[in-house]
DOTIZA-352617 format. One record per atom (N, C-alpha, C, O): residue number from 0; chain; atom name; z, y, x. Coordinates in Angstrom, 1 decimal. Layout:
% DOTIZA-352617
nr=NUM; kette=A; atom=CA; zz=Z; yy=Y; xx=X
...
***
This chain:
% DOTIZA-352617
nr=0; kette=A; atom=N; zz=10.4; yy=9.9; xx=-8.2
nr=0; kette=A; atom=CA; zz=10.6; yy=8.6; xx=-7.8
nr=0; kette=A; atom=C; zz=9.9; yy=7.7; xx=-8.8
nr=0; kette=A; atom=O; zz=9.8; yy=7.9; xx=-10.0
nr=1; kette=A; atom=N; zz=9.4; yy=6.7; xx=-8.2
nr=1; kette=A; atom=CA; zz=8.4; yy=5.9; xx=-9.3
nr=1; kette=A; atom=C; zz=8.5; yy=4.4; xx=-8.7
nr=1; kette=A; atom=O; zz=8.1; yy=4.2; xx=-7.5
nr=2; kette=A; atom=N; zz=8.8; yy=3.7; xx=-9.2
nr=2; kette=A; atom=CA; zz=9.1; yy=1.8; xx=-9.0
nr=2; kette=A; atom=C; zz=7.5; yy=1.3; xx=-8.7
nr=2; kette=A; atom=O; zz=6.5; yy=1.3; xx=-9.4
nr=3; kette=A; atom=N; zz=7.8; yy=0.5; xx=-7.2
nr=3; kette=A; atom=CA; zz=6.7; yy=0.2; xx=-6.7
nr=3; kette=A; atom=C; zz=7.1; yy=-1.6; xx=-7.6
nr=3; kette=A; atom=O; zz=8.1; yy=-2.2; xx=-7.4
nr=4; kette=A; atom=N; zz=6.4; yy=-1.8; xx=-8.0
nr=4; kette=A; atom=CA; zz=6.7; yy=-2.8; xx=-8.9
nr=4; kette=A; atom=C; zz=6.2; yy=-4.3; xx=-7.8
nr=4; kette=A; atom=O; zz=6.7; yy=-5.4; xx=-7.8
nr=5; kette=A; atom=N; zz=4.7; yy=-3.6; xx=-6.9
nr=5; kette=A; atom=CA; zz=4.4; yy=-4.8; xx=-5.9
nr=5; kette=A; atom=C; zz=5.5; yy=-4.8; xx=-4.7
nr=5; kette=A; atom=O; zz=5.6; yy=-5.9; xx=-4.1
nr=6; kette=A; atom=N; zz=6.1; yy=-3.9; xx=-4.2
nr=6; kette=A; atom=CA; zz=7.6; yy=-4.8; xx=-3.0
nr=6; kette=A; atom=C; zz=8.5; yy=-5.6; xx=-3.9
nr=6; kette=A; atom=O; zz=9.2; yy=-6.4; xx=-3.4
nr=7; kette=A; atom=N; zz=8.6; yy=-5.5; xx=-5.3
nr=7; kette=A; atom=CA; zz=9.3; yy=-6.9; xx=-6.0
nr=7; kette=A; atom=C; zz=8.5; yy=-8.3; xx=-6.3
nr=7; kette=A; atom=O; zz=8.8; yy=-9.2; xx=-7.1
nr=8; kette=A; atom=N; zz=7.5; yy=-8.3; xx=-5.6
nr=8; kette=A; atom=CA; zz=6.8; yy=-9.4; xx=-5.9
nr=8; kette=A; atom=C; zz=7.7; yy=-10.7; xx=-4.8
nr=8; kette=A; atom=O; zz=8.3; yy=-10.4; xx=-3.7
nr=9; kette=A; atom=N; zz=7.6; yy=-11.5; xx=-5.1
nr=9; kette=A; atom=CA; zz=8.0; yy=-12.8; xx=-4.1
nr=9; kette=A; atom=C; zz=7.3; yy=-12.6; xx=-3.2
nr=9; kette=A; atom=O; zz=7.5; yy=-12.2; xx=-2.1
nr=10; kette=A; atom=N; zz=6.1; yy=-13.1; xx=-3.8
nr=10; kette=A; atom=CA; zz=5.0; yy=-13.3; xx=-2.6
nr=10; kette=A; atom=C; zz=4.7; yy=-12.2; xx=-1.4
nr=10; kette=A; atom=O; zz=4.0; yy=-12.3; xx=-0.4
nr=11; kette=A; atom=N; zz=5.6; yy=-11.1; xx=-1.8
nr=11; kette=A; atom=CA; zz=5.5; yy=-10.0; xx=-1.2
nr=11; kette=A; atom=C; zz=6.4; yy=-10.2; xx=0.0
nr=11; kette=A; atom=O; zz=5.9; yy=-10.1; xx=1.1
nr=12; kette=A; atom=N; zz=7.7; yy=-10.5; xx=0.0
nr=12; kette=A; atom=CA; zz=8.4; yy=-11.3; xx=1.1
nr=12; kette=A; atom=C; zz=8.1; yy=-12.2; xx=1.5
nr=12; kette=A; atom=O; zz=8.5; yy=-12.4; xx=2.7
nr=13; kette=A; atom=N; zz=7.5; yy=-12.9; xx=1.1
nr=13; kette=A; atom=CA; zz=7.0; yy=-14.2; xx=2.0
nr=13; kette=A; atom=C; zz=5.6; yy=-13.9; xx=3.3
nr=13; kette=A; atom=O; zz=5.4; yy=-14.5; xx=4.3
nr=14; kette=A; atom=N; zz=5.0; yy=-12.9; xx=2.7
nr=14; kette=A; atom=CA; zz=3.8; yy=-12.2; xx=3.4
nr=14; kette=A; atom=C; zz=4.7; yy=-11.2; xx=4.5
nr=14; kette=A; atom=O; zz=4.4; yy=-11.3; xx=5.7
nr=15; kette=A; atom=N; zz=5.5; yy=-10.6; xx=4.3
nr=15; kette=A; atom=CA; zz=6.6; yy=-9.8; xx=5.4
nr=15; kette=A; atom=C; zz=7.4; yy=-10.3; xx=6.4
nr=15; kette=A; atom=O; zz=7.6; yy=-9.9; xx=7.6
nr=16; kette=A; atom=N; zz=8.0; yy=-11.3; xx=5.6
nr=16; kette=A; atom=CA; zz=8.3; yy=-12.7; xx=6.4
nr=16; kette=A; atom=C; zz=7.4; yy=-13.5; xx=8.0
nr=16; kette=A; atom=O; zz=7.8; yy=-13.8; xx=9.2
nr=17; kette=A; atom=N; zz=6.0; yy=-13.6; xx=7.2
nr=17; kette=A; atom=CA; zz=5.1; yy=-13.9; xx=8.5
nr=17; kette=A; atom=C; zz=4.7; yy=-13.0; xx=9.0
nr=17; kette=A; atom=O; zz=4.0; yy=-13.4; xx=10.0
nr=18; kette=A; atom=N; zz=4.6; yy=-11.6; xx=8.8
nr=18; kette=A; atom=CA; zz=4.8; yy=-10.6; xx=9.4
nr=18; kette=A; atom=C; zz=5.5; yy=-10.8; xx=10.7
nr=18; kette=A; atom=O; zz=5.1; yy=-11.2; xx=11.9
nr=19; kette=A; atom=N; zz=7.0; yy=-10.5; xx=10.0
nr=19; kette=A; atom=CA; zz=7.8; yy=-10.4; xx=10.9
nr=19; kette=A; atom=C; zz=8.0; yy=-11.6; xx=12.0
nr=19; kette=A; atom=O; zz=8.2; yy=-11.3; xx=13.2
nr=20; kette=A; atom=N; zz=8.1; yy=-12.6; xx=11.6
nr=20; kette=A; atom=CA; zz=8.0; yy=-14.0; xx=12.4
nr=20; kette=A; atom=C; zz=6.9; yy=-14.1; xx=13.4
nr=20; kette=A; atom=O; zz=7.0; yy=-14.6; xx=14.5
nr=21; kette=A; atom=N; zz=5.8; yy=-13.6; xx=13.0
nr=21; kette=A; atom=CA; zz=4.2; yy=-13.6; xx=13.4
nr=21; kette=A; atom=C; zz=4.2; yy=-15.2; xx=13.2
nr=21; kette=A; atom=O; zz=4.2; yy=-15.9; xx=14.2
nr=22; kette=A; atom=N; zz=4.3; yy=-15.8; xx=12.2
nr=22; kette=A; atom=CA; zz=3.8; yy=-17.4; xx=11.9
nr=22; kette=A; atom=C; zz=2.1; yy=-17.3; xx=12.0
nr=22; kette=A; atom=O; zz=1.7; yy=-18.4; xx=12.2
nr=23; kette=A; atom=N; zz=1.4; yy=-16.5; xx=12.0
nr=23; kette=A; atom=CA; zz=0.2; yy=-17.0; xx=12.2
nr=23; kette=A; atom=C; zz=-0.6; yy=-15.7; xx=13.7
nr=23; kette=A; atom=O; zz=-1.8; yy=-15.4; xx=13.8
nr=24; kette=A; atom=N; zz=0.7; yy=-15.4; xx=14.6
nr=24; kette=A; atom=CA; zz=0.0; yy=-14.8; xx=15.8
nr=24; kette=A; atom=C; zz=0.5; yy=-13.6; xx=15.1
nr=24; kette=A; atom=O; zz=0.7; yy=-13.3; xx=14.0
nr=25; kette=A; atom=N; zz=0.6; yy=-12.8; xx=16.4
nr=25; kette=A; atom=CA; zz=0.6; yy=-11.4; xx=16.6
nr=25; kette=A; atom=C; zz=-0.4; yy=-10.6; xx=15.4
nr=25; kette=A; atom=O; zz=-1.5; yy=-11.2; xx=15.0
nr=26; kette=A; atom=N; zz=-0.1; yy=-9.5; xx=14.8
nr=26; kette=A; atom=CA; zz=-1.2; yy=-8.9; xx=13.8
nr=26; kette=A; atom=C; zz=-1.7; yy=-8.1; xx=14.6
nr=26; kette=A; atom=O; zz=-1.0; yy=-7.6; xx=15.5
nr=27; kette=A; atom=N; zz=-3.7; yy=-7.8; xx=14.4
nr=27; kette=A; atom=CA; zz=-3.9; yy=-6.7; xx=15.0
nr=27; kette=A; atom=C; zz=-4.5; yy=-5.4; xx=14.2
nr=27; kette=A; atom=O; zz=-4.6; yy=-4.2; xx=14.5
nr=28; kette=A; atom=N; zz=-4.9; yy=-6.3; xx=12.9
nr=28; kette=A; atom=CA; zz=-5.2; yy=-5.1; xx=11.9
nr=28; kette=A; atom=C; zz=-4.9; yy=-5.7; xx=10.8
nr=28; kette=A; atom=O; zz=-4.8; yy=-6.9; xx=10.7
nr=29; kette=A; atom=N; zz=-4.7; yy=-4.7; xx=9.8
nr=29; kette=A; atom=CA; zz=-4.8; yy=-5.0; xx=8.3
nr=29; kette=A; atom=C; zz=-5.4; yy=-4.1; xx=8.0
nr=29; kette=A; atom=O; zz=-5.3; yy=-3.0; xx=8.4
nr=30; kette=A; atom=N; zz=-6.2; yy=-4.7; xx=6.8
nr=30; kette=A; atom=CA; zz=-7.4; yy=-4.1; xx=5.5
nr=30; kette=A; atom=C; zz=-6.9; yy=-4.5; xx=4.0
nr=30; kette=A; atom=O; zz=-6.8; yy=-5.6; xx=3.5
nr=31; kette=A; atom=N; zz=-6.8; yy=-3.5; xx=3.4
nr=31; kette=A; atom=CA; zz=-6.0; yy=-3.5; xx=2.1
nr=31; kette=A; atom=C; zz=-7.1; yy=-2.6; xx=1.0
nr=31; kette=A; atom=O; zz=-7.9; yy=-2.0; xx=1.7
nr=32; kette=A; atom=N; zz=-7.3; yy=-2.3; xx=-0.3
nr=32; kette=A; atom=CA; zz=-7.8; yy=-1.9; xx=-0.7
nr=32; kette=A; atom=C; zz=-7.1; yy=-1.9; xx=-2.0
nr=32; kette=A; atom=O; zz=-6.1; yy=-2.6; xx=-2.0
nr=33; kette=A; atom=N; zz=-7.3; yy=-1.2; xx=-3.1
nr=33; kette=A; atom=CA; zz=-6.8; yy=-0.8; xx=-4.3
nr=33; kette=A; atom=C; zz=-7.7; yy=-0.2; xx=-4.9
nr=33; kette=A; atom=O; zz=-8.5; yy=0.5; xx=-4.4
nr=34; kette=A; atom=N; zz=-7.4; yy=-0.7; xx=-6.5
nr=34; kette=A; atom=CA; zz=-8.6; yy=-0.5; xx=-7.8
nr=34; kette=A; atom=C; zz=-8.0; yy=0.5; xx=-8.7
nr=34; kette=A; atom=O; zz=-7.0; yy=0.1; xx=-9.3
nr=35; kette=A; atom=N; zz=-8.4; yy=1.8; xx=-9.0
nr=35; kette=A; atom=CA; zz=-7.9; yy=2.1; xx=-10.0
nr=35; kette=A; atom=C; zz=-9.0; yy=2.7; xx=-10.9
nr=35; kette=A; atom=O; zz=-10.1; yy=2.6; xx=-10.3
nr=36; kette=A; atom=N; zz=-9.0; yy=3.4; xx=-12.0
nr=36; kette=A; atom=CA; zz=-9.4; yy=3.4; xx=-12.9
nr=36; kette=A; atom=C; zz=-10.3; yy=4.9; xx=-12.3
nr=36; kette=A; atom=O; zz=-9.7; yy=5.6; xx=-11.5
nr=37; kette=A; atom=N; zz=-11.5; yy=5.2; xx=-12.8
nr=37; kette=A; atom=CA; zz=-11.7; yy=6.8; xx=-12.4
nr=37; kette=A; atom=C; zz=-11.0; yy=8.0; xx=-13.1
nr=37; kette=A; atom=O; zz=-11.0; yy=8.0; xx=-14.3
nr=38; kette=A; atom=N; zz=-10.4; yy=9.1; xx=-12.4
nr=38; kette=A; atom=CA; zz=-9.7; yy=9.5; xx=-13.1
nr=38; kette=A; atom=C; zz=-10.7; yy=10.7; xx=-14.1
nr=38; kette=A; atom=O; zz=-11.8; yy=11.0; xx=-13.8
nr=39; kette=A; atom=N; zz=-10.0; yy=11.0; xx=-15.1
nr=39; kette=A; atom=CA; zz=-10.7; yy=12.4; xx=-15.2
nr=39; kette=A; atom=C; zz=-10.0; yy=13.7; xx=-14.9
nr=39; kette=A; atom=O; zz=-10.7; yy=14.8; xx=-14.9
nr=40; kette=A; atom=N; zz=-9.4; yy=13.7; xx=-14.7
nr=40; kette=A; atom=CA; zz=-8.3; yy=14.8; xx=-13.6
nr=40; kette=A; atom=C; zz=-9.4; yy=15.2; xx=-13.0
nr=40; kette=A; atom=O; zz=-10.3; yy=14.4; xx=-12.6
nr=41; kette=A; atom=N; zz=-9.5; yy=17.1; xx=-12.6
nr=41; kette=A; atom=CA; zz=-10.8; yy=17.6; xx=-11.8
nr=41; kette=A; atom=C; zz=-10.2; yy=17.4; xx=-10.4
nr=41; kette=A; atom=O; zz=-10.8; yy=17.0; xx=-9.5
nr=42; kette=A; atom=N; zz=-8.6; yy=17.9; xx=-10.4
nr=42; kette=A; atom=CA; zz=-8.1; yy=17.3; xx=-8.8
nr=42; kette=A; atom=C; zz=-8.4; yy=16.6; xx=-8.2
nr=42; kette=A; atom=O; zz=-8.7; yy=16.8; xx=-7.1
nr=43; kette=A; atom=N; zz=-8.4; yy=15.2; xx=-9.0
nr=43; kette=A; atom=CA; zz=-8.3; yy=14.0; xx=-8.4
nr=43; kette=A; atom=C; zz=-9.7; yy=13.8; xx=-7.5
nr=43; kette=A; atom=O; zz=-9.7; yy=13.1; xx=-6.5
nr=44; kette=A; atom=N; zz=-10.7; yy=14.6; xx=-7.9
nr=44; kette=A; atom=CA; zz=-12.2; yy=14.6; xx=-7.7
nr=44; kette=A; atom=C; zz=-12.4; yy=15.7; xx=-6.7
nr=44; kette=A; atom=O; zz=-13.6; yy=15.9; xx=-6.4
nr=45; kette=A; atom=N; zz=-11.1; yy=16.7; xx=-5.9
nr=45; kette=A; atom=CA; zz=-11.0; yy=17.5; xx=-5.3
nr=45; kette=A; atom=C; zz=-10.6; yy=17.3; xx=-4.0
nr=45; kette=A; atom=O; zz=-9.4; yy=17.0; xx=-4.0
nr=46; kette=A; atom=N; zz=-11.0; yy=17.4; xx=-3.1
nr=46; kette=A; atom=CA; zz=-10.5; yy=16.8; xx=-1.9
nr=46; kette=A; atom=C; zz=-9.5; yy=18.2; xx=-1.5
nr=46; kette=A; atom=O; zz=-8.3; yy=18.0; xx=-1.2
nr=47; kette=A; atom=N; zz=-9.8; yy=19.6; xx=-1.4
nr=47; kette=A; atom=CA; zz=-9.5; yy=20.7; xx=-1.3
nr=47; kette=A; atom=C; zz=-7.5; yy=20.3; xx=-1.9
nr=47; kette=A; atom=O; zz=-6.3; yy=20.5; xx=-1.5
nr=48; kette=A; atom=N; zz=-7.9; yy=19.9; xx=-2.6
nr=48; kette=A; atom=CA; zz=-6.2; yy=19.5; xx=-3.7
nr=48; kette=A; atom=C; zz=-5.7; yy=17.8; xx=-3.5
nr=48; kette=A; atom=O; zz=-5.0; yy=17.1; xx=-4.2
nr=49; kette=A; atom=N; zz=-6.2; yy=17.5; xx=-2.4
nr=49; kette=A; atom=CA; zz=-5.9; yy=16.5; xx=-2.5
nr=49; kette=A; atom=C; zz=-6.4; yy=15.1; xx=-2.6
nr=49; kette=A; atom=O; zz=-6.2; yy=14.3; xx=-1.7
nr=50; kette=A; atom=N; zz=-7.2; yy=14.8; xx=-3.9
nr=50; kette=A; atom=CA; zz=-8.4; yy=14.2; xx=-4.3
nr=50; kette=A; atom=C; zz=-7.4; yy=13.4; xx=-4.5
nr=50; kette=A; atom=O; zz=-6.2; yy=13.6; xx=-4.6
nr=51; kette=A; atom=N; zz=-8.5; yy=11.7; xx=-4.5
nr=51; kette=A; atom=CA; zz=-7.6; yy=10.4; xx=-4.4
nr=51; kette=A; atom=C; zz=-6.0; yy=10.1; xx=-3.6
nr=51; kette=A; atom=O; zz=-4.9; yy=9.6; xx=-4.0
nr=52; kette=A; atom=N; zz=-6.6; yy=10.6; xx=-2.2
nr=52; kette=A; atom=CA; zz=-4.9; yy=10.2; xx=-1.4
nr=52; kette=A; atom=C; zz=-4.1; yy=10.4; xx=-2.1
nr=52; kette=A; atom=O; zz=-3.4; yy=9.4; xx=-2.4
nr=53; kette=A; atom=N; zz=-3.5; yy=12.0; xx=-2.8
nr=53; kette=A; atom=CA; zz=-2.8; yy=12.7; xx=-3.3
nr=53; kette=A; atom=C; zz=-2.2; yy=11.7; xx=-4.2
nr=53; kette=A; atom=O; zz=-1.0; yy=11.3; xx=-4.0
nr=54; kette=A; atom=N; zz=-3.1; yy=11.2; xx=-5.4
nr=54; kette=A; atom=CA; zz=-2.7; yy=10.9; xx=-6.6
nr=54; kette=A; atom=C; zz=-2.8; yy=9.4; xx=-6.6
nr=54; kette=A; atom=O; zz=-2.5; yy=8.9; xx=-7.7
nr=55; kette=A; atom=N; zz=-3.2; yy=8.5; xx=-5.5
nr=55; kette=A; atom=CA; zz=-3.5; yy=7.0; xx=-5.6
nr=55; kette=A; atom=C; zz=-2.9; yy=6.0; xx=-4.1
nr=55; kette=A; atom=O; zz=-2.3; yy=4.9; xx=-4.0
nr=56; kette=A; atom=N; zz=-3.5; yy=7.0; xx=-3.2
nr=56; kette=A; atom=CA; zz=-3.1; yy=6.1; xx=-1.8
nr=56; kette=A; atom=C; zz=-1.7; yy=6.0; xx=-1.5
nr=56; kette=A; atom=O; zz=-1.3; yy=5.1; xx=-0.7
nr=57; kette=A; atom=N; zz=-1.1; yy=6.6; xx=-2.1
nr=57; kette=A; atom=CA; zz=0.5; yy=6.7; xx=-2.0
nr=57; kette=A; atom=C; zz=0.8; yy=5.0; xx=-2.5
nr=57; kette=A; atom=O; zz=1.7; yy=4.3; xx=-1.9
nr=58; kette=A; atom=N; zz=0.1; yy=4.5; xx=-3.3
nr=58; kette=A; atom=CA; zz=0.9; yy=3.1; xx=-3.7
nr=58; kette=A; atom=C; zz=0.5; yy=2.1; xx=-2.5
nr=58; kette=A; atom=O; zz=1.3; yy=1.2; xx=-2.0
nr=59; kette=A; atom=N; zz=-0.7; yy=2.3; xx=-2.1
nr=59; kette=A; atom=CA; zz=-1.1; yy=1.4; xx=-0.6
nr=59; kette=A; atom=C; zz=-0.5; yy=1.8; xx=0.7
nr=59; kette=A; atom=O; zz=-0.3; yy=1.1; xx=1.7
nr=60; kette=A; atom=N; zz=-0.2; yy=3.0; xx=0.7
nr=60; kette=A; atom=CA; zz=0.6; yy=3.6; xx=2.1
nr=60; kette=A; atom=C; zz=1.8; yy=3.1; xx=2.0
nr=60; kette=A; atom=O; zz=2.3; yy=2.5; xx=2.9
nr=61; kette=A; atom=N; zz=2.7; yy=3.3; xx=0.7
nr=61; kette=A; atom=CA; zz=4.4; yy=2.4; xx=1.0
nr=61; kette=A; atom=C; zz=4.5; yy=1.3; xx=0.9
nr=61; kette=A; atom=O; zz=5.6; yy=0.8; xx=1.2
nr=62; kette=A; atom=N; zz=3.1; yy=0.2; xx=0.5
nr=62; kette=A; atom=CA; zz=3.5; yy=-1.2; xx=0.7
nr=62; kette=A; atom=C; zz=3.4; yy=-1.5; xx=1.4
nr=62; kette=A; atom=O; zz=4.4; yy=-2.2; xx=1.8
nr=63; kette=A; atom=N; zz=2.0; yy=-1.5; xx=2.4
nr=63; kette=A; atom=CA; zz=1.9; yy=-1.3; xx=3.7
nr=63; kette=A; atom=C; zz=3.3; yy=-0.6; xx=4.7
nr=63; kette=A; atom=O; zz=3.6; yy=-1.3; xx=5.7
nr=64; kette=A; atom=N; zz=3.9; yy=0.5; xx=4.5
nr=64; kette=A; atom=CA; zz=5.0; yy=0.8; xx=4.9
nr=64; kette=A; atom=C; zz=6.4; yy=-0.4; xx=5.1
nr=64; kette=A; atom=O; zz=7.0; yy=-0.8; xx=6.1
nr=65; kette=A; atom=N; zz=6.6; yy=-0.8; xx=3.8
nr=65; kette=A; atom=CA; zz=7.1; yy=-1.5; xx=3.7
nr=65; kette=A; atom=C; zz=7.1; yy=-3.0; xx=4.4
nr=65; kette=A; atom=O; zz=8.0; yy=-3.5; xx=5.0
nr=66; kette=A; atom=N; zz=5.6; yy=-3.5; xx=4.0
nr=66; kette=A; atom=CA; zz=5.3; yy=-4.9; xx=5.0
nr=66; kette=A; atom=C; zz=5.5; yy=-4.6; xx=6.3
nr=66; kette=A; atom=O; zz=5.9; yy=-5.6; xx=6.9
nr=67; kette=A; atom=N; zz=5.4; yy=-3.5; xx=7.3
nr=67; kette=A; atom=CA; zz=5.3; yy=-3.9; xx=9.1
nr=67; kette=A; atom=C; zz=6.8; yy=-2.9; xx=9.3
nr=67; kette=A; atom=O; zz=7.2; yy=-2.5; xx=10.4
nr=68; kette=A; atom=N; zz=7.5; yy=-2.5; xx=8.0
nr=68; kette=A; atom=CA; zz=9.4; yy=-2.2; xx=8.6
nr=68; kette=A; atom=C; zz=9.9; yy=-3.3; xx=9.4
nr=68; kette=A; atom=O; zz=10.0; yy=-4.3; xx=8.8
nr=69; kette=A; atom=N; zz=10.4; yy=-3.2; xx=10.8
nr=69; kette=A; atom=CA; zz=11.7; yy=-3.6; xx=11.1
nr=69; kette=A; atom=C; zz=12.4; yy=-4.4; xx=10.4
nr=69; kette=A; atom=O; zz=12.5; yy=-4.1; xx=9.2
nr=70; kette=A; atom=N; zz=12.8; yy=-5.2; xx=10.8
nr=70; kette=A; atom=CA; zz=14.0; yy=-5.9; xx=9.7
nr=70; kette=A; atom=C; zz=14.6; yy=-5.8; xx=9.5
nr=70; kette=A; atom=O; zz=15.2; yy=-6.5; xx=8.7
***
Protein backbone atom coordinates (compact mmCIF):
# COMPACT_ATOMS: atom_id res chain seq x y z
CA UNK A 1 0.00 0.00 0.00
CA UNK A 2 1.49 3.40 -0.87
CA UNK A 3 -0.45 6.98 -0.29
CA UNK A 4 -1.52 8.52 -3.47
CA UNK A 5 -0.74 11.85 -2.09
CA UNK A 6 -2.55 13.55 -5.62
CA UNK A 7 -6.50 12.10 -4.56
CA UNK A 8 -5.73 14.43 -1.40
CA UNK A 9 -5.28 17.37 -3.46
CA UNK A 10 -8.40 19.90 -3.28
CA UNK A 11 -8.21 20.61 -6.60
CA UNK A 12 -8.60 17.07 -7.11
CA UNK A 13 -12.33 17.12 -5.88
CA UNK A 14 -13.23 19.93 -7.45
CA UNK A 15 -12.01 18.38 -10.96
CA UNK A 16 -14.32 15.05 -9.84
CA UNK A 17 -16.94 17.21 -8.83
CA UNK A 18 -17.32 18.50 -12.62
CA UNK A 19 -16.84 15.20 -13.55
CA UNK A 20 -19.50 14.02 -11.90
CA UNK A 21 -21.95 17.05 -12.35
CA UNK A 22 -20.65 17.25 -16.14
CA UNK A 23 -20.43 21.21 -15.48
CA UNK A 24 -18.69 21.54 -18.64
CA UNK A 25 -20.80 18.67 -20.93
CA UNK A 26 -20.63 15.05 -21.01
CA UNK A 27 -16.66 13.82 -21.04
CA UNK A 28 -15.57 12.02 -24.05
CA UNK A 29 -11.89 11.55 -23.47
CA UNK A 30 -9.21 12.23 -21.15
CA UNK A 31 -5.39 12.55 -21.73
CA UNK A 32 -3.22 12.50 -18.78
CA UNK A 33 0.50 12.04 -18.75
CA UNK A 34 3.16 11.71 -16.00
CA UNK A 35 6.96 12.64 -15.58
CA UNK A 36 9.19 10.54 -13.82
CA UNK A 37 12.75 10.33 -13.58
CA UNK A 38 14.61 7.48 -15.91
CA UNK A 39 14.98 4.64 -13.91
CA UNK A 40 18.05 2.69 -13.74
CA UNK A 41 16.31 -0.51 -12.78
CA UNK A 42 17.05 -3.04 -15.99
CA UNK A 43 13.17 -4.08 -15.34
CA UNK A 44 11.89 -1.00 -15.62
CA UNK A 45 13.56 -0.97 -19.23
CA UNK A 46 11.91 -4.51 -19.70
CA UNK A 47 8.73 -4.77 -21.17
CA UNK A 48 9.00 -8.87 -20.81
CA UNK A 49 8.83 -7.78 -16.71
CA UNK A 50 6.79 -5.35 -16.97
CA UNK A 51 8.73 -2.22 -17.94
CA UNK A 52 7.20 1.25 -17.05
CA UNK A 53 3.39 0.20 -16.45
CA UNK A 54 4.63 -2.16 -13.78
CA UNK A 55 6.59 0.30 -11.79
CA UNK A 56 5.01 3.90 -12.86
CA UNK A 57 1.53 3.75 -14.62
CA UNK A 58 -0.10 2.50 -11.51
CA UNK A 59 -0.02 6.27 -10.12
CA UNK A 60 -2.00 7.53 -13.34
CA UNK A 61 -4.35 4.39 -13.54
CA UNK A 62 -5.78 5.05 -9.74
CA UNK A 63 -6.23 8.69 -10.22
CA UNK A 64 -7.88 8.39 -13.18
CA UNK A 65 -9.65 5.43 -11.36
CA UNK A 66 -10.61 7.50 -8.81
CA UNK A 67 -11.81 10.80 -10.95
CA UNK A 68 -14.73 8.86 -13.19
CA UNK A 69 -15.90 6.46 -9.61
CA UNK A 70 -19.46 6.70 -9.00
CA UNK A 71 -20.35 8.71 -6.22
Amino acid sequence: MEAQKSLFLPVTQVVRTHIQKQTLGRLHQIEMSASFPNPTAAWMHDPAQGGVVYGSASYTIEYLDYLLAPK
